[in-house]
ZALO-29875 format. One record per residue: x, y, z of N, C-alpha, C in turn; residue in three letters. Coordinates in steps of 0.001 Angstrom, whole numbers, padded with zeros to 6 digits, always signed. Layout:
<atoms>
XYZXYZXYZALA...
</atoms>
This chain:
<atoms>
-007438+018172-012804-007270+016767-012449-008289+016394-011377UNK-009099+014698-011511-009873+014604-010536-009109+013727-009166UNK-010075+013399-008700-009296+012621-007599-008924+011671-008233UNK-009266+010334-009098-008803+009559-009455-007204+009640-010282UNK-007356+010754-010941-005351+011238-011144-004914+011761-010253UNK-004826+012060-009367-004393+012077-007587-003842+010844-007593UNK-005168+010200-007352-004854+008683-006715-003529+007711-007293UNK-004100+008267-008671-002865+007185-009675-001544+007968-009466UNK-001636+009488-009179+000008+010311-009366+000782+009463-008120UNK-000077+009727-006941+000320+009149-005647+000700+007791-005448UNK-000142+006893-005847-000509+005644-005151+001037+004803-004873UNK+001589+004988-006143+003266+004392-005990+004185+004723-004603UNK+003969+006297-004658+004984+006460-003788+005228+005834-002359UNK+003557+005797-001583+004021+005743-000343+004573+003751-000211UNK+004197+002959-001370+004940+001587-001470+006142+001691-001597UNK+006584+002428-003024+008123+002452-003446+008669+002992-002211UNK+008507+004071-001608+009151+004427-000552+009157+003606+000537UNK+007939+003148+000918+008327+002176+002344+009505+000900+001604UNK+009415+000871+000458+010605-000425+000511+011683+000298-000029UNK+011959+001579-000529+012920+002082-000023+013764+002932+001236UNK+013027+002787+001772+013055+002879+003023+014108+001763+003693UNK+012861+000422+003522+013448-000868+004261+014930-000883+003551UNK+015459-000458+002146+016783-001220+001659+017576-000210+002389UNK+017085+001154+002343+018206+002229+003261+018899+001750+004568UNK+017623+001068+005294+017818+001078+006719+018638-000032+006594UNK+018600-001372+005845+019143-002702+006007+020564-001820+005686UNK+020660-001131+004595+021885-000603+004616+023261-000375+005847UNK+022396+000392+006369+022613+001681+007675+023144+000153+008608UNK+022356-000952+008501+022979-001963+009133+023748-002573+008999UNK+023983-003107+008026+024990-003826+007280+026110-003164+007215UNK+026443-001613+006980+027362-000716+006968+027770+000004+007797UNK+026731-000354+009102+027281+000316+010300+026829+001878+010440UNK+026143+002509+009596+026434+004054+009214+024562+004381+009945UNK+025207+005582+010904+023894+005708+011669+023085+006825+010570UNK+024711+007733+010086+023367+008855+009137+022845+007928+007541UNK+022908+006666+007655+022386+006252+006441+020847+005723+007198UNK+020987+004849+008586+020058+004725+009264+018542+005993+009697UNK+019524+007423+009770+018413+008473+009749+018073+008661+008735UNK+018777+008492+007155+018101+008654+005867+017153+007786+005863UNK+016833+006717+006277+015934+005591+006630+014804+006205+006738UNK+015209+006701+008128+014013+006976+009059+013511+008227+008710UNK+013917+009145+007713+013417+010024+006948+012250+009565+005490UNK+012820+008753+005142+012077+008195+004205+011025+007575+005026UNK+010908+006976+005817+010026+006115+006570+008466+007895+006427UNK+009493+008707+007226+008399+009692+007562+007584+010361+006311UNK+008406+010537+005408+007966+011297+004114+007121+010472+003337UNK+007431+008923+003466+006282+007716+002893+004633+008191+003434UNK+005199+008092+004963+003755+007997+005800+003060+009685+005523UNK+003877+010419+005330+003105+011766+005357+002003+011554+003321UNK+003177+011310+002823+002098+011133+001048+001113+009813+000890UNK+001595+008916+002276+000372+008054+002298-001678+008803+002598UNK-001148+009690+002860-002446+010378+003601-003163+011042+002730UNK-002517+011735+001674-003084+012305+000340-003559+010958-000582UNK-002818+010082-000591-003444+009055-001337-004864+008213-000910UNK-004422+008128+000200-005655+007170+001186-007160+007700+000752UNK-006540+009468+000951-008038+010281+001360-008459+010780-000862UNK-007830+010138-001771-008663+010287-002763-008588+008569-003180UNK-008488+008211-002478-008818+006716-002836-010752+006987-002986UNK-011269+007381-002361-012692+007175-002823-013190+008156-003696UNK-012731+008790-004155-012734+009288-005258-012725+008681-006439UNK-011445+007768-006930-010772+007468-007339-011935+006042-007491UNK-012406+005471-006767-013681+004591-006518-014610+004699-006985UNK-015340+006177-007196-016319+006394-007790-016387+006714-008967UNK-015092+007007-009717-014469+007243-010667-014745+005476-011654UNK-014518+004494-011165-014291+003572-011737-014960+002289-011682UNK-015792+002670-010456-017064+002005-009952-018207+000975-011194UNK-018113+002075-012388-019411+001799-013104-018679+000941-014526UNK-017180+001658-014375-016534+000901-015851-017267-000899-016166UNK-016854-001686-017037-016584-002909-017517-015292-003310-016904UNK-015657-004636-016181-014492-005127-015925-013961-004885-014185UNK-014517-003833-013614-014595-003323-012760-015576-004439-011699UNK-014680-004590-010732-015430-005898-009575-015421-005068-008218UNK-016822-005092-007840-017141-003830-006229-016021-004907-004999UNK-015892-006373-005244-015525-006925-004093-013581-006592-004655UNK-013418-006764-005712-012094-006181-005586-011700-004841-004885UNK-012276-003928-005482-011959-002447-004928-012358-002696-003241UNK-013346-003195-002314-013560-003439-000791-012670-003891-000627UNK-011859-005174-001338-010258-005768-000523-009354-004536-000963UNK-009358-003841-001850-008305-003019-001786-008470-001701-000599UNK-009647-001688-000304-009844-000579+000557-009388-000992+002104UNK-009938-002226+002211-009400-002660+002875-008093-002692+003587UNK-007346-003390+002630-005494-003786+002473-004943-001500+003114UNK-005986-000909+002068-005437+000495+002257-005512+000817+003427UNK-006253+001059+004087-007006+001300+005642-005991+000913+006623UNK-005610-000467+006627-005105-001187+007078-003224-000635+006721UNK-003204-000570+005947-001880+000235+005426-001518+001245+005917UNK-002295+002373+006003-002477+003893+006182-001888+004156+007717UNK-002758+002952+008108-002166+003153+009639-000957+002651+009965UNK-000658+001500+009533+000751+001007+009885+001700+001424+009168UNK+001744+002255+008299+002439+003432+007389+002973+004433+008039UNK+001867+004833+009015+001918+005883+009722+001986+005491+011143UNK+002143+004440+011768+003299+003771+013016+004501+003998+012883UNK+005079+003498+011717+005887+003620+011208+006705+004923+010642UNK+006095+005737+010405+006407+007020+010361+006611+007782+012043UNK+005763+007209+012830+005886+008125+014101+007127+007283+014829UNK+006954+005874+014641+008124+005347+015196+009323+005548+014977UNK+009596+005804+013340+010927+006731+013101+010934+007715+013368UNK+010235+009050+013227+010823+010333+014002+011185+009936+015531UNK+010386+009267+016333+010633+008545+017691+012556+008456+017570UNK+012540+007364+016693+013939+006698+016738+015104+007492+016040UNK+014347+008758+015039+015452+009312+014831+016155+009984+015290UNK+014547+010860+016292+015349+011903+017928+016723+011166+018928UNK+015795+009747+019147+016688+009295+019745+017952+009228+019342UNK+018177+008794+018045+019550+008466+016934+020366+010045+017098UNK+019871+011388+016596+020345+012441+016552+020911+012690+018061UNK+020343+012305+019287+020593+012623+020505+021807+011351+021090UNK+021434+010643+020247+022849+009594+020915+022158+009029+021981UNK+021192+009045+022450+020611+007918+023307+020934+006621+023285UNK+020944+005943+024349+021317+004622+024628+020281+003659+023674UNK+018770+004155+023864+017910+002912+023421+017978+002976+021696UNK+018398+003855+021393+018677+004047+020078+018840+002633+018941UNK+019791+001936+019336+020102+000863+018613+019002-000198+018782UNK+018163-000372+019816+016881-001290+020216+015508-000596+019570UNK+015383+000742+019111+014566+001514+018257+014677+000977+016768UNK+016149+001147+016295+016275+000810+014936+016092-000525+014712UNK+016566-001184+015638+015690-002508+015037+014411-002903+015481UNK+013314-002552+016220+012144-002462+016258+011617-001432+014624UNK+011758-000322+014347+011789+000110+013368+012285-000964+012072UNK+013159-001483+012096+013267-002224+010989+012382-003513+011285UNK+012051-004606+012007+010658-005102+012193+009641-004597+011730UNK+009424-003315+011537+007863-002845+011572+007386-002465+010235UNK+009188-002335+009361+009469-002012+008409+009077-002730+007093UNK+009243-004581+008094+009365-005469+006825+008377-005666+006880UNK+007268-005900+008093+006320-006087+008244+005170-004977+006988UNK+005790-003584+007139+004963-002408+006434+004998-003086+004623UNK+005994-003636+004294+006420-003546+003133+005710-004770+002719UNK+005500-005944+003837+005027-007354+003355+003748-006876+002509UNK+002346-005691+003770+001831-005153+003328+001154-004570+002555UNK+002253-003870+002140+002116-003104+000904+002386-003976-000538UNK+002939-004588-000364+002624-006038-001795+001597-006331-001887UNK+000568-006570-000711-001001-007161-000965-001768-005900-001425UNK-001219-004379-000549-001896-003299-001051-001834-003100-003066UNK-000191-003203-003133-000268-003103-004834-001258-004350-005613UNK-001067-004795-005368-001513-006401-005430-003448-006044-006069UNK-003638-005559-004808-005008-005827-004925-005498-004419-005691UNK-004772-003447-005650-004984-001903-006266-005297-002416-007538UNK-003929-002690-008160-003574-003501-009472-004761-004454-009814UNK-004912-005112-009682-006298-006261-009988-007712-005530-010472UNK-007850-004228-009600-008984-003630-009746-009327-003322-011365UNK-007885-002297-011872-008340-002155-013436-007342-002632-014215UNK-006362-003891-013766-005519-004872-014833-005839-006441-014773UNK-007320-006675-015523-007451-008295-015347-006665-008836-015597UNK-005563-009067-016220-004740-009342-016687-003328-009970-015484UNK-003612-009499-014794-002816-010033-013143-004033-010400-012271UNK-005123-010209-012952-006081-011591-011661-006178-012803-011714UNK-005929-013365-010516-005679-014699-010269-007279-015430-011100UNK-007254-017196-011320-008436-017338-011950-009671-017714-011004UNK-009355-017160-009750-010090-017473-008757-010537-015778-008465UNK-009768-014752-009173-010431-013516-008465-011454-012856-009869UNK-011370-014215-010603-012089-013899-012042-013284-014640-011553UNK-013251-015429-011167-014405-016451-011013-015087-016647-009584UNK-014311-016117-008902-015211-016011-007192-015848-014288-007364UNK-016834-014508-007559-017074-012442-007569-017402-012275-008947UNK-016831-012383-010238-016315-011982-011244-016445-010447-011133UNK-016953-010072-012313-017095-008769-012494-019034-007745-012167UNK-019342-008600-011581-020934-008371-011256-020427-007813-009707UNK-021835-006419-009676-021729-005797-008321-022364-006726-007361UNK-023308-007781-007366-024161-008604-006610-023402-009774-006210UNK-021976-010047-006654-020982-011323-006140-021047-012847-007446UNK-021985-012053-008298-022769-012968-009496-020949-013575-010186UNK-021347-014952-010569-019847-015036-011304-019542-015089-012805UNK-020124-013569-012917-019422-012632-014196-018392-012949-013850UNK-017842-013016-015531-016508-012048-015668-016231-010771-016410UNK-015599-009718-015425-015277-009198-016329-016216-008290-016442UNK-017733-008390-015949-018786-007085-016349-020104-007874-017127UNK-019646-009012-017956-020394-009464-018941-021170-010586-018397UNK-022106-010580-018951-023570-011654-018544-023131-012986-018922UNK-023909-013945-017894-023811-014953-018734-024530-015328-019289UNK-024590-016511-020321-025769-016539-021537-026323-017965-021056UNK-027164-017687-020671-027809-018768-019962-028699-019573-020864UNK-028814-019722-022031-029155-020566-023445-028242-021255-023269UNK-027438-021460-023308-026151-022594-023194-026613-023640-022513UNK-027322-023467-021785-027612-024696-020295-028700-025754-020655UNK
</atoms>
């Protein structure tokens, strides 16, 4: 397997998990239940740890797909982007829950002012990660690009407004 089936085995998890994550923890609130709150904050950590395998064959996974049809260089830069940007607040989020889970396991006072800073950071991670799928997705499913991410950029490496890879036929004019 190259990096680019890496990328695709991975890429789900560390999203699905941060928003399962967020429904655990809303749980843990709503129900009062602190060990549903540390299942939270377990998931929080195990997201951010498989975010890091994904991140680091994302360019792989780039060069892999770089040259296809259909393939737009300014899509894949916003997705690298959105990722970068992810990776880290993935992994706030991961350190902030082990943070809050010590505290939680120890019965500390600030405990309850952790979990909900943690759940803030949570919804915030997850808003995120919608623009991360978002823009991943777009790269090789035209089919969910907006008609502005067809036509600003199209599919030309130079910002030209291809679509799609294909020339335009400039006899027409």
């Amino acid at each position: 397997m190259n990096q680019a089936h890496w990328h695709l085995l991975l890429t789900h998890l560390p999203i699905v998990g941060a928003l399962a994550g967020l429904g655990t923890l809303l749980g843990g609130f709503i129900f009062r239940s602190e060990p549903v709150k540390r299942a939270a904050m377990g998931i929080f950590i195990f997201s951010a740890l498989l975010a890091i395998p994904t991140f680091l064959t994302g360019e792989g996974a780039e060069e892999m797909v770089e040259g296809l049809p259909g393939v737009n260089e300014s899509l894949i830069g916003q997705h690298e982007n959105v990722a970068t940007l992810f990776v880290w607040i993935l992994g706030a989020l991961g350190l902030f829950s082990a943070i809050t889970l010590v505290a939680n396991m120890r019965g500390m006072k600030i405990q309850q002012a952790l979990s909900v800073l943690t759940l803030a950071l949570a919804i915030g991670t997850v808003g995120l990660s919608v623009q991360l799928g978002k823009t991943g997705g777009e790269i090789r499913h035209t089919e969910i690009r907006g008609a502005t991410a067809q036509l600003d950029g199209g599919g030309g490496e130079n910002g030209d407004p291809t679509v799609s890879g294909q020339e335009e036929d400039d006899d027409d004019n």
